[in-house]
Each structure stands twice: as structure tokens, then as C-alpha cells.
N, C-alpha and C positions, 0 to 999 in steps of 0.2 A: 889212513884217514884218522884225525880225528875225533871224538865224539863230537863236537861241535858241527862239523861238516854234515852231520844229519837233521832233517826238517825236524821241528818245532808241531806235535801233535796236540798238545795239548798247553795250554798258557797259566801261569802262575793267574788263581781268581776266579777262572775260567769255571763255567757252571755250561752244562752241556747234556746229551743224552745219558750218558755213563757217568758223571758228578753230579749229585744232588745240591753239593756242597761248594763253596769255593775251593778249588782247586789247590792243592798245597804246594807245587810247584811246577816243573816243566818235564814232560813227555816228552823225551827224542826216538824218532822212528827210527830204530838200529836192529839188526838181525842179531839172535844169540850169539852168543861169542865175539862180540865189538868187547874189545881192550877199554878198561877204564883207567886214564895214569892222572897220578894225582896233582893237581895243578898247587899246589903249597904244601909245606913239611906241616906235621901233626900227629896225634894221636888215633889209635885205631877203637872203632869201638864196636862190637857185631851183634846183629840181633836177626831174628826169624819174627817179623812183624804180619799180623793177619791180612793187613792191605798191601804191603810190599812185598813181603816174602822174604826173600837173604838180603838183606842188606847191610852194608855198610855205612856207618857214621864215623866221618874224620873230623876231630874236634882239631880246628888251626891253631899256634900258638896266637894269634889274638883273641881267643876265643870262639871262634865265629863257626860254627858247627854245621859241615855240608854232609848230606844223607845221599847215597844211591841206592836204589832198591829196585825190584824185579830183577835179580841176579842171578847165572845159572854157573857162575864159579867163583869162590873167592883165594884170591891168590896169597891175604895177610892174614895175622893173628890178633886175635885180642892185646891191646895196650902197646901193638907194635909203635913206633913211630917209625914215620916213613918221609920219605924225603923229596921235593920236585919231582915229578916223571917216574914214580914208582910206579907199577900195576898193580893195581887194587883188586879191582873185577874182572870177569865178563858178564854182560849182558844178557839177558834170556830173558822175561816176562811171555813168554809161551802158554795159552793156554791150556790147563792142567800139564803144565809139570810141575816137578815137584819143587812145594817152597817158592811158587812163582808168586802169590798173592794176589787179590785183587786183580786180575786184566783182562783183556780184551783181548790182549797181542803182541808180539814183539816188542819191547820200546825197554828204554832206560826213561826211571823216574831221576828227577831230583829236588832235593828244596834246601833248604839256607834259611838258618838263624842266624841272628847276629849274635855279639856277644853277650847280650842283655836276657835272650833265647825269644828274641818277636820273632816272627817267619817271615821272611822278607822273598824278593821277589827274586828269583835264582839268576837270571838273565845275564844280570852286569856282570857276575862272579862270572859265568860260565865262557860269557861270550866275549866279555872287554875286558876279562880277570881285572875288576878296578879293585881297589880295597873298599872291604864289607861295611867296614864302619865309617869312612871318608861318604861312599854311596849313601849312607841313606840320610844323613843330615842334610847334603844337598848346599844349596846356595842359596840358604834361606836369607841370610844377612844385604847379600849383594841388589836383589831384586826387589828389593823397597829403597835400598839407597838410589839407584837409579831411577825408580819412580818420582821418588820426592824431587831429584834434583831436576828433572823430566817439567814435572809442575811448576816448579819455581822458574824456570826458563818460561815456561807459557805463561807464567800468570805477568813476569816482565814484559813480553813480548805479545800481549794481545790480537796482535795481527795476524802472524801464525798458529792461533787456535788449533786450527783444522786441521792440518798437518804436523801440529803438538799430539793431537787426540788417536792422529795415526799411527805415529811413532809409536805412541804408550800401548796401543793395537798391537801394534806385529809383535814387541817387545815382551806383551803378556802371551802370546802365542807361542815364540820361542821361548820361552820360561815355560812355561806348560809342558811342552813337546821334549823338555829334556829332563 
């Protein structure tokens, strides 16, 4: 399996019994010892953090810096670089063991900076591996040009109003939704 293959416990934002805070990123419910392999080549960088415990930070060559932490083995070394499908980790955030940090319970944390170092929403990396920086600009240019041209058709066409007003409807919904 995958890590991906395991449920989503916690959501990137997510404020909950256990986060006071927004949430830094995504909680996957995995038993100790799940394989972590690295989805892009990068640099290795390791730390013992009070709310993660062993984690690992792979800074990508575009910059874009993904963190795994609650870990109960680390397979690399500082400043390694590692390549596609390397093993990183395994997996632990076990209630006191050692170096677990912060938890509740079994899970692999993750979160994603981009290259700029905002903390972005880990998901797309993880799960659509789309690229970090393409992701978070978005289509921001696309979804006002079809608006405008949207308007200009109904302001010609005053008969189809209604149906102008519903298009621009669903159109901001799926814009939204994505």
C-alpha cells in the first residue's frame, strides 16, 4: 500500500478537539512502520520537533519543502539527496513513544510549503502529486475571462437573461469546487 491508500484523519485548516489551531496539514491514519517513499528527488533535512517528534523535511529541487513527522524510523541522513521512490520513513506517532510528539495515535502527519515558505494545503502534492507552485496560483486569469465574455453574450442577447444568469451560476460553482 501506499501511504496515500490510508483515510485522511485530520484536514489541512482543520480546527477540531485535539487542534486549537488551524491545522498545519494532513493526518493519514497508518499503523507504525507504514513505508514512507519519497514522491520527487530533494534534499534531506531532519529534526526532533516538540509537536511532530522525528521528522523528516525534503526540500524539492523547486524549492517546495514537504515535512513528515510522527515517525518511529528514519531510513536517510542529513543533506542526503534522494531520488523518486526512495524510503524515507516509517511511520509511528504512538502514544508515548519515543520522539512521537504531539499525538493521539498512530497516524503520519504532513504539510507543504511552497517555494516562497507559505504552508499550503498538502492534498494535491500528496494525492494528485500536481506541481506545488503550478497548484496554488490556480486559474486565476481564465475565470474572469469567461465571466466577462459570459456578460457580453447576455447583455447582446437580452432574451436569454435567465439562462445567461445560470450559466455564470454553475460556472462560479465549478470554479469554486476546484
Amino acid at each position: 500500500m501506499v501511504i496515500t491508500d490510508y483515510p485522511i484523519t485530520t484536514h489541512f485548516g482543520e480546527i477540531d478537539r485535539v487542534h486549537s489551531k488551524p491545522h498545519s496539514g494532513l493526518d493519514l491514519a497508518c499503523k507504525t512502520g507504514t513505508k514512507i517513499y519519497s514522491q520527487d528527488s530533494g534534499t534531506v533535512h531532519l529534526t526532533v520537533d516538540q509537536y511532530l517528534g522525528n521528522t523528516v523535511r525534503l526540500k524539492l529541487d523547486n524549492g517546495v519543502i514537504v515535512v513528515y513527522g510522527h515517525l518511529s524510523k528514519i531510513n536517510v541522513t542529513e543533506g542526503q539527496y534522494v531520488d523518486v521512490g526512495t524510503c524515507l520513513a516509517e511511520t509511528g506517532g504512538a502514544v508515548g513513544s519515543k520522539n512521537s510528539g504531539l499525538t493521539t495515535g498512530e497516524h503520519l502527519h504532513c504539510s507543504v510549503y511552497n517555494s516562497s515558505g507559505t504552508l499550503i494545503d498538502p492534498y494535491n502534492y500528496l494525492f494528485n502529486h500536481e506541481n506545488i507552485e503550478e497548484n496554488t496560483t490556480g486559474n486565476s486569469f481564465l475565470f474572469p475571462m469567461i465571466l466577462i465574455i459570459l456578460l457580453f453574450i447576455l447583455w447582446k442577447c437580452k432574451k436569454i437573461v435567465i439562462y445567461g444568469l445560470g450559466i455564470i451560476f454553475l460556472l462560479s460553482i465549478v470554479f469554486i469546487a476546484s
